[in-house]
KOLGUPA-66752 format. One record per residue: x, y, z of N, C-alpha, C in turn. Coordinates in steps of 0.02 Angstrom, whole numbers, plus 50000, padded with zeros to 5 digits. Example, Ala and Ser with C-alpha at 12.3 -4.5 7.8 and 13.67 -1.06 7.14 Angstrom:
<sites>
506604971650390506154977550390506604983550390506424988850354506844994750357506455000250394
</sites>
This chain:
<sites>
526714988447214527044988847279526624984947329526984979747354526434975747392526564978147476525944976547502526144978947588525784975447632526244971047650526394965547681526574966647735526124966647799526394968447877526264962247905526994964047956526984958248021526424961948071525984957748087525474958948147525654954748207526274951748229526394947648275525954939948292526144937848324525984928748343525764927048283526504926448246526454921848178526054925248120525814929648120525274931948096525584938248033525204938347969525314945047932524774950647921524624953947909524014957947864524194961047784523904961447769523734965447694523294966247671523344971847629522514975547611522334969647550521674972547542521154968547471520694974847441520744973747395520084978147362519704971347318519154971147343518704966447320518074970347269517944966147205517464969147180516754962147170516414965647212515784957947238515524957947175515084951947147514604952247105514784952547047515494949347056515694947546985515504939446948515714939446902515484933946870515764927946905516394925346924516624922746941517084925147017517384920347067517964923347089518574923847057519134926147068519644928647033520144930547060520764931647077521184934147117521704936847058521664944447040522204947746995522924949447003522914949847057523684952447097523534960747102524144963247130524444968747180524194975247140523754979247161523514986447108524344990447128524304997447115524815002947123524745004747199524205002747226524065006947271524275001147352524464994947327524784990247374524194986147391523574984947361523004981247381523084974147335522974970047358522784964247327522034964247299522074964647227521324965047190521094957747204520554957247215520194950647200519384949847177519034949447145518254948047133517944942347173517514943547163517014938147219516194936747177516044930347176515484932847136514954932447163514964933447250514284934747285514244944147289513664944847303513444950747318513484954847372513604962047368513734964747431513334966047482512894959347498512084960747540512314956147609512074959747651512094957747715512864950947716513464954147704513994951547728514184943147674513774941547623513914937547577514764937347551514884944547509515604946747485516074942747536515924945947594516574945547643516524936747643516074933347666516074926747671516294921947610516114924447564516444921347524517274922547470517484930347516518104930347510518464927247541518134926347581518684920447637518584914747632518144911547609518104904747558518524903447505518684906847481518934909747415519824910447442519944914547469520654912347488520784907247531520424905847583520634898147608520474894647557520344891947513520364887647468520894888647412521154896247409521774898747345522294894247399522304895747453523034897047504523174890447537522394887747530522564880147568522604882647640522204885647668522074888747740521484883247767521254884847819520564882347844520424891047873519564891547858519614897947851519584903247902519524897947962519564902748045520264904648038520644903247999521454906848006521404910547968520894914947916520764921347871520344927347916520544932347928519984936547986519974943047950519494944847915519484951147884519414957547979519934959447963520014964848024519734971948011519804973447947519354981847958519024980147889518834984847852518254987247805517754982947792517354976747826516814972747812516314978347763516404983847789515634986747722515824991447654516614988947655517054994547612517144989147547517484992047493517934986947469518584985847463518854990147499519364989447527519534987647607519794981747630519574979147690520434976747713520574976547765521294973847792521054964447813521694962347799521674953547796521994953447841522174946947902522624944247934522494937547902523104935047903523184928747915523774924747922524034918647933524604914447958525274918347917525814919147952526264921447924526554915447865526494909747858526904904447840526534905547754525914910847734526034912847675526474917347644526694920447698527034928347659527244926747605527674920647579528054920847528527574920447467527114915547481526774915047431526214920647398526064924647440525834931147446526424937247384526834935647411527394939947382527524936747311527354932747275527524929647228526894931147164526364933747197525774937047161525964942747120525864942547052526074948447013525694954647029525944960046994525814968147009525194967846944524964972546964524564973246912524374981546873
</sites>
């Protein structure tokens, strides 16, 4: 179940559950719980994870990455995303997992 919000001025959010310090990055698709799984293979030390999740999808999404803004959980692994509405679709096209 994916969950996909309008946040206004063009803009969407959706959750992530990131697991840092994996071997590689990775993007799995949609858990049960409506999060977009993704791995990262920096570490969860002084804000690495987050930076290079957003490397990591501006480069999946073809973004530039000041249009990716992790809005809440920076020390969680579960964290809320904004970014340009003109992905939703492609967002929505990510399998369940």
């Amino acid at each position: 179940m994916k969950e996909i919000k309008d946040s206004g001025q063009g803009r969407i959010r959706f959750r992530v559950r990131v697991q840092p310090a994996a071997p590689r990055n990775e993007l799995l698709g949609w858990n049960t719980a409506g999060e977009l799984r993704i791995k990262v293979a920096a570490p969860p030390h002084e804000g690495e994870a987050n930076k290079e999740l957003v490397r990591f999808l501006a480069k999946r999404f073809s973004l530039p990455r000041r249009e990716i803004t992790v809005e809440s959980g920076e020390k969680s692994r579960s964290k809320t995303i904004s970014v340009p509405a003109a992905i939703k679709e492609t967002l929505e096209t990510l399998p369940e997992i």
